[in-house]
N, C-alpha and C positions, 0 to 999 in steps of 0.2 A: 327448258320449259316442260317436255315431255318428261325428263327425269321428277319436277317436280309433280308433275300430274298423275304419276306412278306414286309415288311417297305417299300424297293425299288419298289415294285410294285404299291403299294397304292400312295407312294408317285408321281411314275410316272402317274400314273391315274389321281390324282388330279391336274397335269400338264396339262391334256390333259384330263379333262372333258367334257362332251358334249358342256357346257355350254361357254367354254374358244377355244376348239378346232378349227381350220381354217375349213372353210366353204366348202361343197362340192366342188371336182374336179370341174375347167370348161372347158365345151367339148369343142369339135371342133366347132362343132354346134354354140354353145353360142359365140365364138372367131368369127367366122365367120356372126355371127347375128351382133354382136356391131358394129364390123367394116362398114358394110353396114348403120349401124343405123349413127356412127360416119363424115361417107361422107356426110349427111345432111348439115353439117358445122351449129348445131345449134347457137354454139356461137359469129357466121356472120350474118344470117337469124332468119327471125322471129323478128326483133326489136319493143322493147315494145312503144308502144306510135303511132304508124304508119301503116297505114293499108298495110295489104299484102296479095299476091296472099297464101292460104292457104296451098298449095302445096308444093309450090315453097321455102315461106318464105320471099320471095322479097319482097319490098315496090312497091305496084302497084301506087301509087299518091292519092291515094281515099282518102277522107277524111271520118276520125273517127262518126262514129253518139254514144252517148250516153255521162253519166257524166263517168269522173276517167279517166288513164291515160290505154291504151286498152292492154291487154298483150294475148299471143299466144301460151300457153300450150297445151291446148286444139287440134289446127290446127297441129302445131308439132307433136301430137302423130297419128293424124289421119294420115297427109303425114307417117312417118315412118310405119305404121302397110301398109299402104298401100303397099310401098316399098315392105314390106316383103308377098304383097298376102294375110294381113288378113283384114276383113273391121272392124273396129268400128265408132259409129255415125260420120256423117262428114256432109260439105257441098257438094252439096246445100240440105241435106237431113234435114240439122237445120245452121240456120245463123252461121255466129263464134262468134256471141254476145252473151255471156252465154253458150257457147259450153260446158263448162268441168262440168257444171250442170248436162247439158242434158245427156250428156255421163255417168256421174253415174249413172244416173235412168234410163238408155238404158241398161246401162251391167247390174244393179240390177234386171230389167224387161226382156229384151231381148235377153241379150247377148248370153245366152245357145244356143238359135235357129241359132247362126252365130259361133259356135264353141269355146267362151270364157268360163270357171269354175272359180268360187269363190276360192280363195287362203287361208288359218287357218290364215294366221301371218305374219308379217315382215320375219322372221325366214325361213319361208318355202317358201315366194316370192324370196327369195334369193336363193336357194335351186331351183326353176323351174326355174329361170334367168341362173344358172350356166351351166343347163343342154340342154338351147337353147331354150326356149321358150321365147315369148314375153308376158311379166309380165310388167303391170301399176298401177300403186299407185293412188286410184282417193278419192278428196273428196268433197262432196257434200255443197256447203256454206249454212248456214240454213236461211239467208235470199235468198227470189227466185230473187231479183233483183241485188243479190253481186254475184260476182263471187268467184266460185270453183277453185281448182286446179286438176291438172293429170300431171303426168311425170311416163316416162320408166326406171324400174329399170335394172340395168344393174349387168353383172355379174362383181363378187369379188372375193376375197379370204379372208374379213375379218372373223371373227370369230362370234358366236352367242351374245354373252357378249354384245361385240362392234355394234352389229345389236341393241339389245334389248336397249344399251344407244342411238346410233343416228340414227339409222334405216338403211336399205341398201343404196348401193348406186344410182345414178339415175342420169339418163340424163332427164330436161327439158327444155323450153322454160319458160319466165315468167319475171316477172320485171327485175330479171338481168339471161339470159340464160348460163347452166352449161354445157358444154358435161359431167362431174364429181361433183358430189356433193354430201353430207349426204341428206337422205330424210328431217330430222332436219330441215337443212338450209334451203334446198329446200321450203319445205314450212312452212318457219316461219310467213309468211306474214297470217296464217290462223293458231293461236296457238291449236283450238282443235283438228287439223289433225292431229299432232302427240303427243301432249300432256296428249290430254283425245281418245286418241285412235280410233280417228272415219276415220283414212286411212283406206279403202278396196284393198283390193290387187285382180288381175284379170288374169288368164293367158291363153293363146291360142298358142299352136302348130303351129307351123312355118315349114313349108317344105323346106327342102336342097334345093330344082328346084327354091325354089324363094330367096334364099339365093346367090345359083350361080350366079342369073342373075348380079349380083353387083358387 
């Protein structure tokens, strides 16, 4: 009896391993962050190929200056942190040409002094997303004249397993704009972001008072 009540337990455990188990609670907080994040209407605004009010996400009429077809990661995460009362790099403090470059080596270099912390892993970016903080996946293109990516991960329930095959989920802006997506997908357009592991994850505390206003 006791040997079967040993099995049943181990068995349940390996049910529900750290590795398998669904992903921290998400707070109020976190419920309350997305939703403000999700009125952005990214997958309206921000269209890839046309210049737009960075903000806003509108197509202001400007015309594009540079080669490739222009996309707005970058701007999109600046307007939402804004939203939410936090700054990271934006305009006019660096063009939007090249933004999600600069924004790596802004939170690499300076982020700490504007309240951003370095993140360990996918795993734990998911993990401060649930719990209401505003968490972004940034990466750095290693040519300086290509463009990077950046997107908001957003809170889940999947499990660690599923994080560690496709990474969390995440809202971005970018050739084709997700309010929902795998990081995977998200940025397949730059294979070593998530294949050879060079995503950095960033997260910064978010206040309820800038959460309300929304």
């Amino acid at each position: 009896m006791k040997a079967a009540l040993v099995f049943a337990v181990l068995g349940l455990y390996q049910l529900c391993a750290p590795a398998r188990c669904a992903a921290e609670e998400i707070t109020p907080q976190a419920q309350r962050m997305i939703a403000a994040i999700d009125a952005l209407n990214v997958e309206e605004r921000w269209p890839a190929g046309q210049h737009v009010h960075w903000e806003s996400g509108k197509p202001d009429g400007k015309l594009e200056t540079g080669a490739g077809k222009h996309t707005h990661c970058s701007a999109f995460v600046a307007a939402a942190a804004k939203q939410l009362g936090v700054y990271i790099l934006r305009p006019p403090e660096h063009p939007q040409l090249l933004l999600a470059n600069a924004q790596f080596e802004w939170l690499v270099n300076e982020g700490a002094q504007h309240g951003w912390e370095s993140v360990g892993g996918a795993v734990d970016a998911q993990r401060y997303a649930n719990r209401g903080y505003l968490v972004v996946a940034a990466y750095r293109n290693h040519h300086d004249d290509k463009p990077g990516h950046i997107a908001i991960v957003r809170p889940s329930a999947k499990n660690a397993a599923a994080i560690r095959n496709e990474g969390p989920d995440i809202t971005q802006a970018g050739a084709t704009n997700y309010r929902i997506t795998t990081l995977e997908r998200g940025f397949a357009g730059h294979p070593a972001a998530w294949g050879r592991n060079e995503v950095q994850f960033y997260r910064h505390a978010v206040e309820s008072a800038a959460i309300a206003r929304h």
